[in-house]
N, C-alpha and C positions, 0 to 999 in steps of 0.2 A: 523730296527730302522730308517734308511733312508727314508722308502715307508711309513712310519709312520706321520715321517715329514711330510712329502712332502702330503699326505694325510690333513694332519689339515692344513698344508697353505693353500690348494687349498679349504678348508673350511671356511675358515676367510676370505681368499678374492672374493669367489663365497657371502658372506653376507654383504662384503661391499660393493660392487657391485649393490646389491638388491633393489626394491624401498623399502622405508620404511611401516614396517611389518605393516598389516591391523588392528593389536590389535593399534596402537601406532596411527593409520588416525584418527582422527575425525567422530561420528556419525554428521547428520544435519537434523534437524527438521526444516523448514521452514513456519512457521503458516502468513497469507498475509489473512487479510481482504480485503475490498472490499468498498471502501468510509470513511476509520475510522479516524476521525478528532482525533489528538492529546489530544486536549481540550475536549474529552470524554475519559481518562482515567484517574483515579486518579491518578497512579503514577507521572503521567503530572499536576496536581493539580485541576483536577476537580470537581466543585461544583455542579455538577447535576448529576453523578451516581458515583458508587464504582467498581471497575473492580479487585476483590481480586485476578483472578490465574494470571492476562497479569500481575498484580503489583508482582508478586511472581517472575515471570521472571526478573525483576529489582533488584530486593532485593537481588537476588542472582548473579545479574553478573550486566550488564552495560547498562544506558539509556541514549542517544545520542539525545540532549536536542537544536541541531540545526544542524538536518538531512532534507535534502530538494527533491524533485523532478527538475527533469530535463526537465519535461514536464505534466502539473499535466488534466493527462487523462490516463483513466483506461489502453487499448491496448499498447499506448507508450510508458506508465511506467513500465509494464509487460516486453517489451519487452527491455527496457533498463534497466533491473535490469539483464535478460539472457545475455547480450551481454556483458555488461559493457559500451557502447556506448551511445551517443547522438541519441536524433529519426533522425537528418538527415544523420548518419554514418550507422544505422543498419537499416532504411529505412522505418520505421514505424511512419509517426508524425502525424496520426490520426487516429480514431476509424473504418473509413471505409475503412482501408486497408488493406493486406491481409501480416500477416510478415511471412518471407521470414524465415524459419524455419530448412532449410537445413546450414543456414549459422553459424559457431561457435558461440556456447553458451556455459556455465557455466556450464549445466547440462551434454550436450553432452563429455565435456570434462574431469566430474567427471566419467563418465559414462567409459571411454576409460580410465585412470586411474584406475580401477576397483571397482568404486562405484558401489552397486545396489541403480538402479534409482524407483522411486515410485511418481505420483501426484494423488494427491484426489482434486476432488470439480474442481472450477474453471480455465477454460486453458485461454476464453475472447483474445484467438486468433484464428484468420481464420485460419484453415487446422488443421491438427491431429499432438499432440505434438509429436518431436523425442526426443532420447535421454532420455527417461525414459523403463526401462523392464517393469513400468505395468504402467496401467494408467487408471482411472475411473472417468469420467469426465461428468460434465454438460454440455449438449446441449445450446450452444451457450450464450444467459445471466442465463440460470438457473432459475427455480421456485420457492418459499418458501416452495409451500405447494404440496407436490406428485411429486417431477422433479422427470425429464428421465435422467438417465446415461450414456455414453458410455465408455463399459470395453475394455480394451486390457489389455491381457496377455500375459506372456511367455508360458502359461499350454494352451491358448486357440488356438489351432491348425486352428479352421475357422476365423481367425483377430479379428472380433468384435462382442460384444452382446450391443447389446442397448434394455433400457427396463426403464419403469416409474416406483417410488419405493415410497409406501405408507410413508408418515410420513412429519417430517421438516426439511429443508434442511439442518442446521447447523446442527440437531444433527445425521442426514443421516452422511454428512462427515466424523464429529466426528467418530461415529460407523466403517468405514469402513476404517479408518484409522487406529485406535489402532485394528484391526482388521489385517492388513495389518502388523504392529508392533511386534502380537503375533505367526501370523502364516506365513504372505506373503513373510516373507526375507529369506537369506541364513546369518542363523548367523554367518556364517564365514568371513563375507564381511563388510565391513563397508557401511552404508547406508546414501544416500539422502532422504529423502521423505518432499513434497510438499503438504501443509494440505493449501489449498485453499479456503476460504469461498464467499458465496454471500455475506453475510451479513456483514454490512448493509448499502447494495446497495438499492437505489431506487426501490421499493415504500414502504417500511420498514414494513413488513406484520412480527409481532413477535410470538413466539412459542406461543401454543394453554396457556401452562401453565403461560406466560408472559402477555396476553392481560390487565391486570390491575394494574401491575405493577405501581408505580408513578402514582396510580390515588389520593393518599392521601392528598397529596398537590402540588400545583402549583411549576414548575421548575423555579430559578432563569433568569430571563432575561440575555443579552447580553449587553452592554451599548451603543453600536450600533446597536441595534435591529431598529431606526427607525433616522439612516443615512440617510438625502439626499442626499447625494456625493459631496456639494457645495467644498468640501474641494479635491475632485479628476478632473481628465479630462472627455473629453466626452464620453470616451469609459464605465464606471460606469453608462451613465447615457441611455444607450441602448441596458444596458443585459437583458434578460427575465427569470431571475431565484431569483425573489422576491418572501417572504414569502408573501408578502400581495394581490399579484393577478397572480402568477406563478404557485401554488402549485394545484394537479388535483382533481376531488373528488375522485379518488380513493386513490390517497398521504393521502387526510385526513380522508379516512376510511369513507366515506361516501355511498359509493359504497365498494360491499365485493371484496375481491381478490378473484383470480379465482383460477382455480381447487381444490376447497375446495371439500371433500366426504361430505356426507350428515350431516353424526354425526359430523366431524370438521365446515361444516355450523351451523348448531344448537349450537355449543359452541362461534362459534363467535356471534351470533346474539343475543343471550344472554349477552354478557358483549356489545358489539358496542349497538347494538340497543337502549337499554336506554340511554346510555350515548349521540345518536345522537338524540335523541328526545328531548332531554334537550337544545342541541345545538339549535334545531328550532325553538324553542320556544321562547329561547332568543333572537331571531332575531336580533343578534349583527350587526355592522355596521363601518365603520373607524378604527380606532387606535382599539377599544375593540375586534374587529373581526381577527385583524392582531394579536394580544394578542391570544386569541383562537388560532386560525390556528399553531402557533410557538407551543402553549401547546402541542397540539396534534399530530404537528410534530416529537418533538424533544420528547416526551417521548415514539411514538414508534419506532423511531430508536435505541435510548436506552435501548428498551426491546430487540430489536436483537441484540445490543452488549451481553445482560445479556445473550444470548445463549451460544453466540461464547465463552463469560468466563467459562463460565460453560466449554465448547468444551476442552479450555485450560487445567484448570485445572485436565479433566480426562485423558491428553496425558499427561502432566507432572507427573502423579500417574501411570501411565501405565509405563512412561520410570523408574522409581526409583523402581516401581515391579519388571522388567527383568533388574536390576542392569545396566541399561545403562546411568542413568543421570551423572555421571562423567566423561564421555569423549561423549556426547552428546552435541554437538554443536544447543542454542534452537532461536531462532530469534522471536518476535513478531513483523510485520510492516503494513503496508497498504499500496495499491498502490496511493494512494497520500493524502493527507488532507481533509478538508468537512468544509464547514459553517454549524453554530448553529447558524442561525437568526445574525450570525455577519455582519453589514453592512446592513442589513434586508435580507439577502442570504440563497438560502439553494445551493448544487451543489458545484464545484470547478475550473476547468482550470485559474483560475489569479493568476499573482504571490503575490499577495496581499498574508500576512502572513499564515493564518490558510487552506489553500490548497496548496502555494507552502513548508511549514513547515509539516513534516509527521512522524509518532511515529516511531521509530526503536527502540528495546529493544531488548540485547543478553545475554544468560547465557552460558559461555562455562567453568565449575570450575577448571578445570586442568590451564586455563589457566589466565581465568579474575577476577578480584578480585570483591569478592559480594560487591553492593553498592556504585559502582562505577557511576559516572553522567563526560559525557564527554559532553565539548564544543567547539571542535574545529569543524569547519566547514567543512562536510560532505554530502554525495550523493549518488542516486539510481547507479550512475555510478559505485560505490565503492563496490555495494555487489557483483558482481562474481568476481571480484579482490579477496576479503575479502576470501571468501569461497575455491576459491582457493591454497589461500598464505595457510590457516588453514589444508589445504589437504595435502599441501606439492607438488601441482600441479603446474610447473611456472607460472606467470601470462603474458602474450603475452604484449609485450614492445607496441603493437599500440591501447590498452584499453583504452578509455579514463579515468577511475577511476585506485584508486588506493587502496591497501589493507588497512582495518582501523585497522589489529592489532596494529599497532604502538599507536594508540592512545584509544585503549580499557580501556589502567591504567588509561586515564583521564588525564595523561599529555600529551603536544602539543609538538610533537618533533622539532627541526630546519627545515624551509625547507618548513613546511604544508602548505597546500592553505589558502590564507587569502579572497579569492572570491570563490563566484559558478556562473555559469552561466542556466539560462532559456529561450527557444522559445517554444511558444507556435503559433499551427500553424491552429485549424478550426475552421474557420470562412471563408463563412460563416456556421453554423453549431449548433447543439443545444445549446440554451441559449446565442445566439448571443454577445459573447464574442472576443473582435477584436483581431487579433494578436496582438504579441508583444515581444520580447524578452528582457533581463535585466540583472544585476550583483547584488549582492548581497555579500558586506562585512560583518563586525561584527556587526556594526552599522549602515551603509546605505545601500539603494536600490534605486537602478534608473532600472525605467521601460522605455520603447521606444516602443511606438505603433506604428510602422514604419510605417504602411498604411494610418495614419491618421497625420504624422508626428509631433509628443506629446510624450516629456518626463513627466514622472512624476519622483520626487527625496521624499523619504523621510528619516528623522532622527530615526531611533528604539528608542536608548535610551532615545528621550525626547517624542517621538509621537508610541510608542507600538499597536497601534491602527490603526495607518495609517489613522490618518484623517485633515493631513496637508500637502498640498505636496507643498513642498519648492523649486520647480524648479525654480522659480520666485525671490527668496529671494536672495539679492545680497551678504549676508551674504556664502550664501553655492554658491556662481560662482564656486568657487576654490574647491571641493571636487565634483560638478557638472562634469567639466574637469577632474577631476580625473580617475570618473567611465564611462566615455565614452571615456574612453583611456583603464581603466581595461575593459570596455567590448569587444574595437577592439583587446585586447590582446587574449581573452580565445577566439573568433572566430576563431583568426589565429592559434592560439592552438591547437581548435578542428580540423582545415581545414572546418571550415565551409564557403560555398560556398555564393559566391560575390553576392549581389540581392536577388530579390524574386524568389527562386527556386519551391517555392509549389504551386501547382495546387490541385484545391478541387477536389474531384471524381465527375463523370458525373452525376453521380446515387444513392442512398440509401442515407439515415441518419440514424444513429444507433448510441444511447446515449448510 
């Protein structure tokens, strides 16, 4: 009776002891477009397309209605959404640099935790990801149409197969994801996996079935489609990323994208072709030519969203077949915001709203409530925190973000950040955007273009548009002093380093 005992004690407490059981972790789908401006989702309130499966992810759990970037370029945001870090803590603050991949990340340490790790589609970092068991990745920015792959496996005893694979690139991923869903795991494990899209990354080339999508009628305008910046500094007035003489002839399908096989050429030349004959004929010119150009921008970058939804909605059908959407942790985001002809822009890196503002959408049912909209103010720093906390992983006390379960219900608890902080840092660099860094409350933003020594301040709630900057107005002196006191605090916060610490690389430009 005694050895009995003493048997079940040592039972009870060899399982308190335990980490907590893999049935009870969290699955985590991570779906990460690649340029997706907010202001192209409906659930966001979009008047130019419909995004039914990303809007389904909301409906069912929580959309995070003032989520921002830390640095709004593609490599720095990747790589501070891994680390939970600032670009100048985890050492990445520009697209021609090489991150530094060996140093703790999010994944690695789900990974060591006993996650099975998985990325599909886009890594958009220099060197080969760690901290995933499998990994099938685009060659460096990726193709629309026939990209090469590189696989690593745990099964593939020679490291790597790299090989071109017929078809488009979103629904390549797609496919090789829920692929990866059905067969590639160890169901016994609770899973990461990284569903990475190009799209719709630069130069927005849309699935064969999409090319004439939104030819039926012309897309609503931007009401800053033709800003002249009189109302910003002079760094507005020296980018080269205007609709009206920025954009390439192959941006506007003028020229075919490349690697098309012969029967994907013959389909494209078929719908483009007339459509460009019409264009020449009209021999548009000023404002009506800048008209055009935005048309035929912005409707086919929205045909590559229409894939990526499509992408969506088959992984969320895949997860609710193998009974895993209840404890499936499902994230939609993008690595930083995009202009629609706003400002007359197309591209991102300013803190200006619609590229430093970025969609995050999370459906976790066990634990967030469907239909929830949070607005406390939020950051790329916050998702390895986040994914963490959700794991039951600690989160390392020198991250700079912090976990957003606390305010998943939509309430703000005591205590939340009432600022974010941004530095952006290449220049000079494509689209000739100056540096700058800035704070960002509920209502104001002050930008500082330190090299040119120019703040700009503006008010949200009365100027949503940012086409009034009040740095000048003696009204706002006092809220002026405010945020450049709030921004030397989140400096000294970060440990961000005194001066201009960054130096451009010697060598390469890579957008």
């Amino acid at each position: 009776m005694k050895i009995a005992f003493l048997r079940i004690l040592v039972l009870v407490l060899t399982t308190l002891a335990s980490p907590t059981p893999a049935k009870d972790q969290p699955n985590i789908v991570f779906i990460m477009s690649d340029d997706h401006g907010f202001q192209a989702i409906s659930a966001y309130g979009s008047n130019r397309n419909s995004t039914p499966n990303i809007d389904r992810i909301a409906k069912d759990g929580a959309l995070l209605d003032r989520f921002f970037v830390g640095n709004s370029i593609c490599a720095p945001s990747r790589a501070t959404m891994l680390t939970g870090l600032h670009s100048h803590a985890n050492g990445l603050t520009d697209n021609r640099r090489p991150f530094n991949a060996a140093q703790r990340h999010v994944v690695r340490m789900l990974q060591s935790a006993g996650y099975q790790t998985g990325l599909i589609g886009k890594w958009h970092l220099e060197g080969e990801p760690t901290g995933f068991d499998h990994y099938d990745r685009l060659i460096s920015q990726g193709e629309y149409y026939n990209p090469r792959f590189r696989l690593r496996s745990s099964d593939h005893t020679d490291g790597f197969t790299t090989a071109q694979q017929t078809g488009y690139v979103t629904d390549l991923i797609t496919e090789k994801s829920i692929d990866w869903l059905k067969h590639g795991r160890d169901p016994g494990r609770p899973f990461m996996l990284c569903v990475h899209h190009k799209a719709p990354h630069r130069d927005w080339s849309p699935a064969l079935r999409h090319l004439d999508l939104y030819d039926d009628a012309p897309l609503p305008e931007p009401p800053t489609l033709f800003d002249d910046w009189d109302g910003k500094g002079p760094a507005a007035h020296t980018q080269e990323m205007t609709i009206s003489r920025d954009l390439s002839v192959r941006d506007l399908k003028l020229r075919p994208p490349r690697r098309l096989t012969d029967g994907q050429r013959r389909v494209w030349d078929s719908v483009y072709g007339p459509k460009n004959d019409t264009f020449r004929e009209m021999n548009l010119e000023g404002d009506l030519l800048t008209k055009w150009k935005y048309q035929r921008y912005v409707k086919d970058y929205l045909r590559c969203i229409a894939s990526v939804d499509e992408g969506v909605g088959r992984i969320l059908d895949t997860l609710a077949d193998l009974d895993l959407d209840d404890n499936t942790i499902v994230i939609y985001t993008s690595d930083q915001g995009w202009y629609l002809g706003e400002h007359g822009w197309f591209d991102k890196r300013w803190m200006y709203e619609e590229s430093f503002r970025t969609p995050f959408i999370i459906r976790w049912p066990r634990q967030i409530r469907a239909g929830t909209k949070v607005s406390s103010l939020t950051q790329n720093i916050d998702i390895a925190p986040t994914l963490l906390d959700a794991a039951g992983v600690g989160v390392p006390s020198d991250m700079h973000g912090v976990s957003m379960l606390p305010v998943l219900n939509g309430e703000e608890p005591e205590g939340w950040r009432q600022s974010v902080y941004y530095r952006y840092y290449e220049y000079p660099g494509w689209h000739s955007v100056q540096r700058h860094e800035g704070v960002r409350t509920k209502r104001h933003k002050l930008m500082h273009f330190y090299q040119l020594g120019v703040y700009e301040l503006y008010d949200l709630d009365l100027d949503p548009d940012e086409m009034n900057n009040v740095i000048d107005d003696v009204a706002y002196a006092p809220v002026a002093t405010q945020l450049r006191a709030e921004l030397a605090a989140l400096k000294a916060k970060y440990h961000v380093p005194a001066g201009e610490h960054y130096q451009p690389p010697a060598d390469g430009r890579r957008e």
